[in-house]
C-alpha positions, 0 to 999 in steps of 0.5 A, a space after each residue: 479460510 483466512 489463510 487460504 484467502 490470504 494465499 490467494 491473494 498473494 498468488 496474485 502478487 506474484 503474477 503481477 511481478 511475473 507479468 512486470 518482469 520483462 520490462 525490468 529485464 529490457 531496462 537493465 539491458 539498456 543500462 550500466 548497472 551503474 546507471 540503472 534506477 531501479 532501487 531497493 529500499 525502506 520505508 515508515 508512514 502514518 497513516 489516516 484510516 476511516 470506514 465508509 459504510 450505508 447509513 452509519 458513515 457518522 459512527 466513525 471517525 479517522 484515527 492515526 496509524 503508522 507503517 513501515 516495510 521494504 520496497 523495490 523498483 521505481 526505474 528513475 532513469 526511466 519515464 515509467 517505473 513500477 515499484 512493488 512494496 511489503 509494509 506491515 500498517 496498523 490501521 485505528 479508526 474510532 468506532 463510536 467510541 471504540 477502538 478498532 485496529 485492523 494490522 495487514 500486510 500491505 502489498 502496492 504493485 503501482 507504476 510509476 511516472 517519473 519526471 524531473 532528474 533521470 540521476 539517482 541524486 538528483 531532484 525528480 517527482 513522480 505519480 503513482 498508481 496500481 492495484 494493492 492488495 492487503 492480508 488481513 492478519 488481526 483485528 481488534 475492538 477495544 483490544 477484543 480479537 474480532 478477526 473471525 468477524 472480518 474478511 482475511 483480505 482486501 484488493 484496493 486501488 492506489 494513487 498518488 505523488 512523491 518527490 526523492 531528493 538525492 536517496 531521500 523520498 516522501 510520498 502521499 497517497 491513497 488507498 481505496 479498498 473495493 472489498 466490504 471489510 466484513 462477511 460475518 459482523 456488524 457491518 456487513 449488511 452496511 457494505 463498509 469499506 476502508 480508505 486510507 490515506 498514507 503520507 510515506 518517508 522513504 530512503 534508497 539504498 542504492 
């Protein structure tokens, strides 16, 4: 069941790339390859996870986690970019006084704003919002698997801000799952949900 949910939610990836893809084609009609802005990169964050849930919000408390993947997009020549990612993040939370790590593929399909310098090394800022979707690959409770207790996938609502100076990038955000973490444990008559807030570096390779 995991599986098959995970692919559902990675069909839905794809047509949001699918739906995205005009607007890259125009862009690069109008650009020299040279002068485009669409970039391909890395990236590494930490990460600040906690869980909301009726009635039992002081059971938790926000631990740190970390993350790293690839990106492409952006568009920053462009006053509006979309950019998709493929990050791999565990996120801990302590749950009252246990260890909880949830470790996904996290996969944000956000559309950019993009102000300041349309030069690939130049200063320019930018804000960020769009859907992410996450498959849930393990989870654990004080190193016990729990997987089968918990959903295989979350959709969320992200957003945020970043600054890229010259091929460098940091970036802060926040991921609001809109999913209850579990269908079948402790907390699903507790309607729980994650937030995550993450703070990114990233580099562009061209």
């Amino acid at each position: 069941m995991r599986v098959f949910r995970g692919l559902a939610v990675t069909a839905a990836v794809l047509s949001t790339f699918a739906l995205a893809a005009p607007a890259y084609a125009q862009n690069q009609n109008n650009a020299s390859h040279e002068d485009n802005g669409i970039g391909i990169g890395v990236e590494g964050m930490i990460t600040r996870s906690s869980i909301h849930a009726d009635g039992v919000d002081d059971l938790f408390k926000s631990k740190t986690g970390s993350g790293f993947g690839l990106w492409i997009g952006g568009n920053k020549n462009g006053l509006i970019g979309f950019t998709g990612e493929f990050i791999y993040v565990i996120h801990n939370v302590d749950a009252d006084g246990q260890s909880f790590k949830s470790r996904a593929l996290e996969i944000p399909a956000v559309f950019h704003i993009n102000v300041g310098s349309r030069s690939r090394n130049g200063i320019a800022g930018y804000g960020l919002v769009g859907p992410v979707f996450s498959i849930n690959l393990k989870q654990t409770l004080d190193d016990v698997d729990v997987s089968d207790n918990f959903n295989g996938a979350d959709i969320g609502i992200m957003g945020g801000a970043g600054i890229e100076i010259y091929r460098f990038g940091i970036e802060g955000r926040g991921n609001w799952g809109l999913r209850n973490i579990s269908d079948n444990g402790d907390f699903n008559d507790s309607n729980a949900k994650q937030f995550t807030f993450e703070l990114l570096g990233k580099f562009r390779f061209n």
